[in-house]
C-alpha positions in Angstrom: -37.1 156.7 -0.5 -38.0 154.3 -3.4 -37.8 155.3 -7.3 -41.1 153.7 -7.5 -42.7 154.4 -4.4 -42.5 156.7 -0.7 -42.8 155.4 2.3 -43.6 158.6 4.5 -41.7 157.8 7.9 -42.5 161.1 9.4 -42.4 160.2 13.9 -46.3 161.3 14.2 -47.2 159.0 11.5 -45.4 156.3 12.7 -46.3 156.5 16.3 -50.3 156.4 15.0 -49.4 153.5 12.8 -48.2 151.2 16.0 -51.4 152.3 18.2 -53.8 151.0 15.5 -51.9 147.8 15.0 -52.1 147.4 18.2 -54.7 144.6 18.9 -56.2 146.4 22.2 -57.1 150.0 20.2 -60.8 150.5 20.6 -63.0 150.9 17.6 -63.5 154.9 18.1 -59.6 155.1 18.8 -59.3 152.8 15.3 -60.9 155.5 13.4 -59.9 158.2 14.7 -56.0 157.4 14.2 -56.8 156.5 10.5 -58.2 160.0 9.9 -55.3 161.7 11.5 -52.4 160.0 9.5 -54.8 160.1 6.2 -54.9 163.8 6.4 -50.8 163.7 7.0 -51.0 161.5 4.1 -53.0 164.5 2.3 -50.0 166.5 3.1 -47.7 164.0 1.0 -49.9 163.0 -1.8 -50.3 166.5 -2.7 -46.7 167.9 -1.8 -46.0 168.5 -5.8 -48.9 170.3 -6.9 -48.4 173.3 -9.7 -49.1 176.5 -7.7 -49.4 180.4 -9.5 -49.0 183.7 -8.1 -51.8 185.7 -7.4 -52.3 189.5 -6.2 -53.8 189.9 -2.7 -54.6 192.6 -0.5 -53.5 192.2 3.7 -54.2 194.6 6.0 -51.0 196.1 5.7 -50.3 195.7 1.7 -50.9 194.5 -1.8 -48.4 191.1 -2.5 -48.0 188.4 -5.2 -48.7 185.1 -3.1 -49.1 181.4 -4.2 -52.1 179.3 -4.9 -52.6 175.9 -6.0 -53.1 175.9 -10.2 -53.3 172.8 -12.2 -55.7 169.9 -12.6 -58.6 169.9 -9.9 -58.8 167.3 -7.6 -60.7 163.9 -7.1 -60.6 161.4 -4.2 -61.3 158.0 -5.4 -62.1 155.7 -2.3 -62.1 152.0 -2.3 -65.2 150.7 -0.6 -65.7 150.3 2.0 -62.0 150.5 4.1 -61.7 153.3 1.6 -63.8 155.6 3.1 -62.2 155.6 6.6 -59.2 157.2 4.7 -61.6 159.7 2.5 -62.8 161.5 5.8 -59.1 162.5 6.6 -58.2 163.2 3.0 -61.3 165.8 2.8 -60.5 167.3 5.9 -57.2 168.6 4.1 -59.0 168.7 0.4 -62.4 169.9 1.0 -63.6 171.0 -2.6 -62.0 167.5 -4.2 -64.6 165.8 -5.9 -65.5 162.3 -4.7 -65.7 158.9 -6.5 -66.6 155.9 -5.3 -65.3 152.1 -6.3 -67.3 149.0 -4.6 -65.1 145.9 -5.0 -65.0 142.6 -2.3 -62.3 140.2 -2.5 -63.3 136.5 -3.0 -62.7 134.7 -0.4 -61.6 131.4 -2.2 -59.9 133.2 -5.0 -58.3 136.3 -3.6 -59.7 137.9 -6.9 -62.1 141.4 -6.9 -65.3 141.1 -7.7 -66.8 145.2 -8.4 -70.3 145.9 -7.3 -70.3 149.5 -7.7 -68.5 152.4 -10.0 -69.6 156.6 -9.5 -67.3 159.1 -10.4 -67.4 162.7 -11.5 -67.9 163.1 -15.3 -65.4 165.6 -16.0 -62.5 162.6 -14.1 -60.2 162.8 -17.0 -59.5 166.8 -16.2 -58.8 165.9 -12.7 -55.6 164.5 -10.4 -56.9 161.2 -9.1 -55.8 160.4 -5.6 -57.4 156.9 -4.7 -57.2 156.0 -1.4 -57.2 152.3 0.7 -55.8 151.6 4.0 -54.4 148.0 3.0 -52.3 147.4 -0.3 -52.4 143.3 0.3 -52.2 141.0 -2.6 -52.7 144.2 -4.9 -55.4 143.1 -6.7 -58.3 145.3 -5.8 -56.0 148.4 -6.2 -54.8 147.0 -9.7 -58.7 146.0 -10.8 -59.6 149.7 -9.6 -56.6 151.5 -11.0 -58.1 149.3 -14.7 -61.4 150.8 -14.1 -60.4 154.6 -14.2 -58.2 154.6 -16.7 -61.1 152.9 -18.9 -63.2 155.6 -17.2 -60.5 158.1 -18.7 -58.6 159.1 -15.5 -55.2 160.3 -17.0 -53.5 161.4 -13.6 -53.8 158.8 -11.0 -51.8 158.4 -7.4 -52.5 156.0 -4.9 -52.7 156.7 -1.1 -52.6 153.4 1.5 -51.9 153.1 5.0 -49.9 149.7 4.6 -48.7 147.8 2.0 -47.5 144.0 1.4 -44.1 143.5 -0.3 -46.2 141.3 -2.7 -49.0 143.8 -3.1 -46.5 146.6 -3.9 -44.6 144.4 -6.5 -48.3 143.7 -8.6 -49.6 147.3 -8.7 -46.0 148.8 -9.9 -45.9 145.9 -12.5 -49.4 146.6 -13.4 -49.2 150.6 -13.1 -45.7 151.8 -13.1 -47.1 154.9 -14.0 -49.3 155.4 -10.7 -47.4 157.1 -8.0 -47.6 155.1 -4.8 -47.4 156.6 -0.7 -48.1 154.7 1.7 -47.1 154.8 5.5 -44.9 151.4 5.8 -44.3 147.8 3.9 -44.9 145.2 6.0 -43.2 141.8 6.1 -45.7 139.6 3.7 -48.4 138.3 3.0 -50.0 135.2 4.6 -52.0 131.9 3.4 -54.9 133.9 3.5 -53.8 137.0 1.6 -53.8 139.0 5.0 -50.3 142.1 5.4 -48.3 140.2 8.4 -47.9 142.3 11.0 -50.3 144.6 9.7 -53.2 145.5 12.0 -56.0 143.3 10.7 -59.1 143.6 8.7 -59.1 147.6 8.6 -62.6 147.7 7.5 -63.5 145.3 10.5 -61.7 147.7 12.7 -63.0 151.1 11.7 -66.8 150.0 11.2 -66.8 147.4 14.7 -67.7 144.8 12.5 -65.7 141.4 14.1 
């Protein structure tokens, strides 16, 4: 565990994690682990929300049982990667609102350029969870991060399968306020801004794109 951000090493996660890096993992395969450790993820993310008593009825008696109080929830996805996480994440969350942030990452400059911004009006009475599989040089995640708190997104978390030691560094300078989980941090970054080992382009994987 780190003050500034968790690194869930739960065994199922972890033996997902090594089957999608894994060069030889089939497209459908690809996709499918992502879902399965995003909705574990869901798990994590959410593992300190307020609950309240209620009163039910069972067949057997009336009792005071827990249910989840608080802010409502909003899944922020970074496109397009993003949404291979989202499907897992709702899975877990099905009422969460959804948002949607289009940025691509210039190739000569490493920088995010957005293309597209939809979220739900009422995003400043919500948790936001935003979700990416790859944390790399940070930027996208710290332009996005920007964007909703412009947007007036007060309570923001951040969800990604893998993360760079560099990447993780910008986003908690940027946003020390934004808690971070993620499934492992990798060894670096490369000339070309890609996680090393990492698993690739994760939006080329799940979509069958390269």
């Amino acid at each position: 565990m780190n003050p500034d951000y968790t690194v869930i090493t739960h065994p199922l996660i972890q033996h997902k994690l090594t089957f999608m890096r894994n060069e030889n993992t089939t497209t459908d395969n690809f996709r499918r682990l992502l879902r399965e450790i995003s909705q574990m993820l869901a798990y994590e993310v959410t593992r300190d929300l307020p609950t309240e008593m209620t009163t039910i009825s069972t067949p057997l008696a009336t009792i005071e049982s827990p249910v989840i109080s608080g802010k409502k929830l909003c899944l922020v996805s970074i496109l397009r990667a993003g949404n291979g996480m989202l499907d897992g994440m709702l899975d877990v969350l099905p009422a969460a609102r959804i948002g949607h942030i289009g940025l691509y990452r210039d190739p000569e400059t490493l920088e995010p350029v957005e293309y597209y911004f939809k979220m739900p009006d009422d995003i400043g009475a919500r948790l936001v969870i935003v979700v990416d599989p790859m944390l790399a040089t940070g930027n996208s995640a710290i332009a996005a991060l920007h964007r909703l708190k412009e947007s007036g997104a007060a309570t923001i978390k951040y969800v990604c399968l893998l993360a760079s030691p560099e990447g993780m560094a910008a986003l908690r300078k940027a946003h020390p306020d934004v808690p971070v989980v993620t499934a492992a941090v990798d060894e670096r970054l490369n000339e070309h801004g890609y996680i090393v080992p990492g698993l690739g382009d994760a939006g080329d994987r799940m979509f069958g794109t390269r």
